[in-house]
LOTI-950033 format. One record per atom (N, C-alpha, C): x, z, y; atom name; residue number from 1. Coordinates in steps of 0.02 Angstrom, whole numbers. Each point is the difference from the previous one (the first is absolute). Layout:
REM residues N
x->X; z->Z; y->Y; at->CA; i->NUM
...
END
This chain:
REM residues 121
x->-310; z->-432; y->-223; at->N; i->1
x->52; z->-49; y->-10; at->CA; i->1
x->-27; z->-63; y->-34; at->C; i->1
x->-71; z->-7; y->13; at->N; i->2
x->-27; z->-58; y->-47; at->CA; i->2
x->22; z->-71; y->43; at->C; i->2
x->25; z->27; y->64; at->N; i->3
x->13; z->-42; y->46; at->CA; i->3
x->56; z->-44; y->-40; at->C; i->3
x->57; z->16; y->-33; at->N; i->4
x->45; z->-34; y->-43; at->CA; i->4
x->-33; z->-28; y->-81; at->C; i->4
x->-52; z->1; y->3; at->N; i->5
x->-25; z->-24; y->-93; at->CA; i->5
x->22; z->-92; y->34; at->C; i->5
x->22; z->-20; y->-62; at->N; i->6
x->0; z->-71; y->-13; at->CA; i->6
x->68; z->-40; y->50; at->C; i->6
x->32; z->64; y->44; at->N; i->7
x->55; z->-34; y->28; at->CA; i->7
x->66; z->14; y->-50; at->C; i->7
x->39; z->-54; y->14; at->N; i->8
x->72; z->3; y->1; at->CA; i->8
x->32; z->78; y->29; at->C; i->8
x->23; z->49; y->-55; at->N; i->9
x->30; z->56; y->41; at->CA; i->9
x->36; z->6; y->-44; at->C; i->9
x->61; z->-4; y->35; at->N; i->10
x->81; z->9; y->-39; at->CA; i->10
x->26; z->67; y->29; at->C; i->10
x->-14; z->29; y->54; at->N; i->11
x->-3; z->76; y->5; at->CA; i->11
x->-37; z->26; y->78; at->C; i->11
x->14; z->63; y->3; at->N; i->12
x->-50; z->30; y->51; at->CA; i->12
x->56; z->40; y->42; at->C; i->12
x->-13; z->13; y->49; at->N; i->13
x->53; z->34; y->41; at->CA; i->13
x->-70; z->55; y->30; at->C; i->13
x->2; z->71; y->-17; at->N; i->14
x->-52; z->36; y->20; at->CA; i->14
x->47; z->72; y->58; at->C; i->14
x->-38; z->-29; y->54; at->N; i->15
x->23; z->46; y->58; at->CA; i->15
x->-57; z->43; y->8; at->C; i->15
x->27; z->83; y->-2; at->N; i->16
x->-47; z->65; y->32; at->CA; i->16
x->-13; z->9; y->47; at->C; i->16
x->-42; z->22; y->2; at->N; i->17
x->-7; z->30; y->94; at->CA; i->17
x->-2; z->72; y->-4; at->C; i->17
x->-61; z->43; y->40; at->N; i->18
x->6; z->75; y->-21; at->CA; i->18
x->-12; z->18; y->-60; at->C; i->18
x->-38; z->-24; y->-38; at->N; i->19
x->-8; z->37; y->-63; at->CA; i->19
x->35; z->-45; y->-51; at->C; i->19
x->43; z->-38; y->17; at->N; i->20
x->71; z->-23; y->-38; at->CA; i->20
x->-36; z->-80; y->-55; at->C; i->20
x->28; z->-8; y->-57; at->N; i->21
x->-38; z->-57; y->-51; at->CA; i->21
x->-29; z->37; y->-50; at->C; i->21
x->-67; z->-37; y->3; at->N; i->22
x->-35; z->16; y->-57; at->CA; i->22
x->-4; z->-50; y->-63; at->C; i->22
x->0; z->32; y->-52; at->N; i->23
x->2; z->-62; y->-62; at->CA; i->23
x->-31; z->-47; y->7; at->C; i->23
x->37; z->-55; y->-16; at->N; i->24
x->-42; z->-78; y->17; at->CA; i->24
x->-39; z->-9; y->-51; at->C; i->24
x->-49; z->-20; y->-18; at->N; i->25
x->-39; z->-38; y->-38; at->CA; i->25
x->33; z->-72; y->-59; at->C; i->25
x->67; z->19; y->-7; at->N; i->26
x->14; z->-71; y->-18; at->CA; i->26
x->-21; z->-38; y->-60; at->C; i->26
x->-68; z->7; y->-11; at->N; i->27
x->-14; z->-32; y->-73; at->CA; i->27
x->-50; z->-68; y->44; at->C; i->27
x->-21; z->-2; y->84; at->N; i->28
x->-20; z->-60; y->10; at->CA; i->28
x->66; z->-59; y->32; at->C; i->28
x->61; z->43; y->-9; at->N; i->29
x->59; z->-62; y->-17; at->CA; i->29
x->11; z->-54; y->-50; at->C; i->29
x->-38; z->23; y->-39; at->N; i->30
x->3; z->-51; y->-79; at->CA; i->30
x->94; z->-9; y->-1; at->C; i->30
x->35; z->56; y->23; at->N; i->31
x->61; z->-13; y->-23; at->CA; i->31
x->23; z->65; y->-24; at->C; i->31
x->40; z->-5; y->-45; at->N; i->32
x->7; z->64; y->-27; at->CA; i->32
x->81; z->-15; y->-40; at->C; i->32
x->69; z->46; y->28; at->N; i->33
x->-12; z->44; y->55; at->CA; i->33
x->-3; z->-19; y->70; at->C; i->33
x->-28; z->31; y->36; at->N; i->34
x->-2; z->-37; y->82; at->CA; i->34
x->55; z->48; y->30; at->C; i->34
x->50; z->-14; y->37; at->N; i->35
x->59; z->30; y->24; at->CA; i->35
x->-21; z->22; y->76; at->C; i->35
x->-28; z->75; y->19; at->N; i->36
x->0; z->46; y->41; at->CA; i->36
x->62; z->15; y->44; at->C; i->36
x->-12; z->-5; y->67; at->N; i->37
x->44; z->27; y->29; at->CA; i->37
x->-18; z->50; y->54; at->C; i->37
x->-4; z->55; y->-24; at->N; i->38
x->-22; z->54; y->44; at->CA; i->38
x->25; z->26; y->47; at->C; i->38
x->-32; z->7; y->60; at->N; i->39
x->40; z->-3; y->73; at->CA; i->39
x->-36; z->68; y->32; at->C; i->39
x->19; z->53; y->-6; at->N; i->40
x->-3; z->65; y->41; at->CA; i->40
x->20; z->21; y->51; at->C; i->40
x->82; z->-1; y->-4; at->N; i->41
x->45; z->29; y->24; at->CA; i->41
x->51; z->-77; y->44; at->C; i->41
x->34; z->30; y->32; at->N; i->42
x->37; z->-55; y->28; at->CA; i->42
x->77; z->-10; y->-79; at->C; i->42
x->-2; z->53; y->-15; at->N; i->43
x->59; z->-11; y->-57; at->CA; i->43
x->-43; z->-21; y->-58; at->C; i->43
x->-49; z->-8; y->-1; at->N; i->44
x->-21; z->-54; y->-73; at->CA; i->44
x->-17; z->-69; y->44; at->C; i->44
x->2; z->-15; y->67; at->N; i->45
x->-15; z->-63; y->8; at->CA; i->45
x->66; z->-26; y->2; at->C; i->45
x->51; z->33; y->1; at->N; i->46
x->76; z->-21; y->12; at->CA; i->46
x->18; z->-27; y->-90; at->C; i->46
x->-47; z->53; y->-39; at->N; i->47
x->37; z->-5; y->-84; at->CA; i->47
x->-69; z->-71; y->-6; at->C; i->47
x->-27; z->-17; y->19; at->N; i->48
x->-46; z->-52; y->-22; at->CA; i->48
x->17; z->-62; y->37; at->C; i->48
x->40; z->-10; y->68; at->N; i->49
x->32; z->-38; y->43; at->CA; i->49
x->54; z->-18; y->-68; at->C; i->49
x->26; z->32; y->-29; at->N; i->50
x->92; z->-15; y->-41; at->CA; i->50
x->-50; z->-36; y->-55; at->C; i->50
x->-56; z->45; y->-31; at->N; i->51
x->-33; z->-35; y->-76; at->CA; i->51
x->-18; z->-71; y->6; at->C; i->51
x->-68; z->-1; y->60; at->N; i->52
x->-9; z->-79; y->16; at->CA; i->52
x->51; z->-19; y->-11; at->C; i->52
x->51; z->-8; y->54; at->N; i->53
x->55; z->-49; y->25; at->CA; i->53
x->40; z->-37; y->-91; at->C; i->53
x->-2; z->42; y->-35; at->N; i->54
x->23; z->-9; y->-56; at->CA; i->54
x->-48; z->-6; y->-66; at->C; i->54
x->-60; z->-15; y->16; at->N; i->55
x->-52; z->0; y->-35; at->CA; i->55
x->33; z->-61; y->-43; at->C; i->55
x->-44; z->-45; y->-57; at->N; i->56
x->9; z->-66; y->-27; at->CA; i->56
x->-64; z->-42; y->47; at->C; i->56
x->-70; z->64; y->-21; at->N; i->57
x->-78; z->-49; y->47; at->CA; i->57
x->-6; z->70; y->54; at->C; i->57
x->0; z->-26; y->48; at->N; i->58
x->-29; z->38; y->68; at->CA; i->58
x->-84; z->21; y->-1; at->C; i->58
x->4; z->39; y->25; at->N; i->59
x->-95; z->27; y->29; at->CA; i->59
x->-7; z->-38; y->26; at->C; i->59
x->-64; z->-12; y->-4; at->N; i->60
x->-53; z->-44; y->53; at->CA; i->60
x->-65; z->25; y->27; at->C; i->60
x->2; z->46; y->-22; at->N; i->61
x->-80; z->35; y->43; at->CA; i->61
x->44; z->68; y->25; at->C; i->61
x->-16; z->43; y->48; at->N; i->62
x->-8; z->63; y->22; at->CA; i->62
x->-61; z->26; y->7; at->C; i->62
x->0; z->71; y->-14; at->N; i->63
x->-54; z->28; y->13; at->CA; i->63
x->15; z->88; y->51; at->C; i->63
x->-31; z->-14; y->39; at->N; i->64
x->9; z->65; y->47; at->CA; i->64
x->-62; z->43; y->25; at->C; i->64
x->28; z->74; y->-16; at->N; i->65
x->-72; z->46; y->-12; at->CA; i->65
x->20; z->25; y->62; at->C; i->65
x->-71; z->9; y->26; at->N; i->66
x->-27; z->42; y->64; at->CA; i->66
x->29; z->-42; y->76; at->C; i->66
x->-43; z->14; y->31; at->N; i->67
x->-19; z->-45; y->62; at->CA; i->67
x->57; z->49; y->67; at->C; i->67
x->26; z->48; y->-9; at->N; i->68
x->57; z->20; y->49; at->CA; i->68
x->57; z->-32; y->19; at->C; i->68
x->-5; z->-21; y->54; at->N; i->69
x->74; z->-37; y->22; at->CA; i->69
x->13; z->-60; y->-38; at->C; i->69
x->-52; z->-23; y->-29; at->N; i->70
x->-5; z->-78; y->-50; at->CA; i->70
x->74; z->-55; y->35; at->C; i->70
x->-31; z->-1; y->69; at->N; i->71
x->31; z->-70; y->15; at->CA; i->71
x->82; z->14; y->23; at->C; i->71
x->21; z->89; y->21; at->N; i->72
x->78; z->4; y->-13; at->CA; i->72
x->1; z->7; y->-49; at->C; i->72
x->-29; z->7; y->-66; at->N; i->73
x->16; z->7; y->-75; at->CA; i->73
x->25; z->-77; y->-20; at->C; i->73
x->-50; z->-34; y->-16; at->N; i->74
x->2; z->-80; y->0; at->CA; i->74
x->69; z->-22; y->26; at->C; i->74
x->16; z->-1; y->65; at->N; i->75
x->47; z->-25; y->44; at->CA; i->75
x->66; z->21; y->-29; at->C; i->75
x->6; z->63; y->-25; at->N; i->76
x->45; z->32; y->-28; at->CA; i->76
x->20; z->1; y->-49; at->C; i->76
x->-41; z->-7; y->-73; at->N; i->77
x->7; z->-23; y->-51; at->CA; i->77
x->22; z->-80; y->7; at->C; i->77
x->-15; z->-49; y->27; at->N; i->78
x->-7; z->-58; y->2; at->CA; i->78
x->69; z->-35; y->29; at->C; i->78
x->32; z->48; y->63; at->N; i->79
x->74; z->-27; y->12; at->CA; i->79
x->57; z->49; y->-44; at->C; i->79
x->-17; z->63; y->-30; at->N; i->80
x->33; z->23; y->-32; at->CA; i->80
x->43; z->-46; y->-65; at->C; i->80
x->-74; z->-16; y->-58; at->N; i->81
x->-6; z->-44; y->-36; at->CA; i->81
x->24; z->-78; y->-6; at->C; i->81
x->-4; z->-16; y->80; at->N; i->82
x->15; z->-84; y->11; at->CA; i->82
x->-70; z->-29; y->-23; at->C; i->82
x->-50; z->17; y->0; at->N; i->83
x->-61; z->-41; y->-20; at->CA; i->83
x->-73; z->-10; y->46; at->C; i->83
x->-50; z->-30; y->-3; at->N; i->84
x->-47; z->-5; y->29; at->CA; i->84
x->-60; z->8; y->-45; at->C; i->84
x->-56; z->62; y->38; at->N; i->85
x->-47; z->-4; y->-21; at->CA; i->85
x->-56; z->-46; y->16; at->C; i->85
x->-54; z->-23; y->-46; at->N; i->86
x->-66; z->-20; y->28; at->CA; i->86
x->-54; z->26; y->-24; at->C; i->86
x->-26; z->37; y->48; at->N; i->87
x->-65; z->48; y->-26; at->CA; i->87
x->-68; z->-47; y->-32; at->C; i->87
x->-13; z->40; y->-59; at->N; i->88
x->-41; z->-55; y->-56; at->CA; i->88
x->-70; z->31; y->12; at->C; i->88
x->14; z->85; y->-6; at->N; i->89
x->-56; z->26; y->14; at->CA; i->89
x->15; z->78; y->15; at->C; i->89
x->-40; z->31; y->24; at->N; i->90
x->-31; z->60; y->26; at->CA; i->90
x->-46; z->53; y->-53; at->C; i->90
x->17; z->58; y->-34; at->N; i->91
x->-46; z->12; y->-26; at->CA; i->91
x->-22; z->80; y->-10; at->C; i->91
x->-52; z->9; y->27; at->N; i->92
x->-30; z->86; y->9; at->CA; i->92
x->-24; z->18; y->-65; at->C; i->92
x->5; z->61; y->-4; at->N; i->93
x->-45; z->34; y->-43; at->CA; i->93
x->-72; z->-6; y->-10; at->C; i->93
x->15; z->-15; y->-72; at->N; i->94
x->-96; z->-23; y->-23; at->CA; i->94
x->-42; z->74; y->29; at->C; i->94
x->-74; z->-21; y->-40; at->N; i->95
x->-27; z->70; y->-6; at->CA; i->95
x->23; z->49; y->-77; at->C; i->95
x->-9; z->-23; y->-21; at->N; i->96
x->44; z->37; y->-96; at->CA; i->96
x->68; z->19; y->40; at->C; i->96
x->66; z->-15; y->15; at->N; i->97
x->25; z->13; y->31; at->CA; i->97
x->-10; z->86; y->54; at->C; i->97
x->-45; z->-24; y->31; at->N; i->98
x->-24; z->64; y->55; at->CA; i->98
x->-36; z->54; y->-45; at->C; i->98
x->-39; z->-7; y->-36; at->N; i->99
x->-36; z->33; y->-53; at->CA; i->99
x->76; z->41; y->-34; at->C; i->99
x->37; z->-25; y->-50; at->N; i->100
x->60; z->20; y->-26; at->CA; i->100
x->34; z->33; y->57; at->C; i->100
x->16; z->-17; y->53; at->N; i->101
x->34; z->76; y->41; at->CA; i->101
x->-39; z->40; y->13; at->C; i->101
x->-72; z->3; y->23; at->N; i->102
x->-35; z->60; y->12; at->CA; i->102
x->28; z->34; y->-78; at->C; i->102
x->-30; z->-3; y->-39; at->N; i->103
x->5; z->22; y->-56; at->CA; i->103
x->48; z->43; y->-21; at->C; i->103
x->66; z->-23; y->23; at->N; i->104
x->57; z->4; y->-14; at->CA; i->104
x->60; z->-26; y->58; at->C; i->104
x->2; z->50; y->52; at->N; i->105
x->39; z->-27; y->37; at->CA; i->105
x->58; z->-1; y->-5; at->C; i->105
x->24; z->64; y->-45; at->N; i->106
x->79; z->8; y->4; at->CA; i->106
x->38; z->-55; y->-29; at->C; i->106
x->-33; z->-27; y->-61; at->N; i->107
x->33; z->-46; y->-28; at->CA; i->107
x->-19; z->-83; y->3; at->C; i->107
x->-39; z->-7; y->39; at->N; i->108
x->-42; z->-59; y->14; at->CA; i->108
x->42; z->-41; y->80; at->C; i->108
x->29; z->-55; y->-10; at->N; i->109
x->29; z->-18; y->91; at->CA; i->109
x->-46; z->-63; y->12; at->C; i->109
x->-23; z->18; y->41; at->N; i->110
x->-63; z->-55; y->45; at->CA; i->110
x->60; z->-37; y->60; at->C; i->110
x->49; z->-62; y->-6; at->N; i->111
x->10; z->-25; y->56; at->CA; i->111
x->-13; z->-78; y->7; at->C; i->111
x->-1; z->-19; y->58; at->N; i->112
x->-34; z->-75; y->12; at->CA; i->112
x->91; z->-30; y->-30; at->C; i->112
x->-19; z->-94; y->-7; at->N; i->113
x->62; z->-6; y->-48; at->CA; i->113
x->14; z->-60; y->24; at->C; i->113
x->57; z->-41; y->39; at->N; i->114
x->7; z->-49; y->-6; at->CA; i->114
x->25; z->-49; y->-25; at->C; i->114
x->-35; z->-45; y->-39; at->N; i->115
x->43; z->-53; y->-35; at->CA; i->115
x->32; z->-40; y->15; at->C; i->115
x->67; z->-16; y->21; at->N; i->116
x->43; z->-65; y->9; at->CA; i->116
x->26; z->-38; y->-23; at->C; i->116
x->16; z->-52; y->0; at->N; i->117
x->26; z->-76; y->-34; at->CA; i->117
x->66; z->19; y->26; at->C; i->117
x->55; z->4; y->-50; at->N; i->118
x->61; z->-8; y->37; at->CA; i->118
x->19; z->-84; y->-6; at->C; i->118
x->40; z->7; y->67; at->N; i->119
x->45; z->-70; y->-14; at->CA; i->119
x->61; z->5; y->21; at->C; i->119
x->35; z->-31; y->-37; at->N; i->120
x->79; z->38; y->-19; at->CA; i->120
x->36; z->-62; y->66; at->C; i->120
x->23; z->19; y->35; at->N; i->121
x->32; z->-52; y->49; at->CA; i->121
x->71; z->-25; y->-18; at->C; i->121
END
């Protein structure tokens, strides 16, 4: 998540894939608290659809784990929401990363991650 150090992040909208959200990193937000909206299930994207909408500051980045069905994920989150993503970056598992799941697979989740710019239409 170093991909966010030094930006503007007023919150994160984090969508799962198979192995669901993994804890964000949020200490390279330099904001603290950074307002999470965790997206699993279609009934937490419905309870995070009502939170935004009524937020005071909206998210502006998304982040979405694992590379399955990305672009009906995206598409779906994105007219659900009323918003538009722009992909900032792409990001795989280091080697430390790969090292830490051998090690430890049960509790270790290796997924590729994409970062998006929201823009609120």
């Amino acid at each position: 998540m170093y991909t966010l150090y030094g930006k503007q992040v007023s919150g994160i909208v984090a969508v799962g894939g198979t192995l669901g959200v993994t804890q964000l990193p949020l200490f390279y937000t330099g904001t603290y608290p950074t307002p999470v909206y965790k997206i699993d299930t279609e009934e937490q994207l419905q309870q995070a659809k009502v939170q935004i909408d009524h937020a005071s500051v909206r998210p502006n980045y998304a982040v979405f784990f694992g590379l399955e069905d990305i672009e009906q994920r995206v598409r779906h989150i994105e007219s659900t929401l009323g918003i538009k993503f722009i992909l900032e970056k792409q990001i795989e598992a280091s080697f430390l990363d790969d090292v830490f799941y051998r090690l430890n697979p049960k509790h270790n989740k290796n997924q590729t991650t994409d970062v998006f710019k929201i823009d609120m239409q």
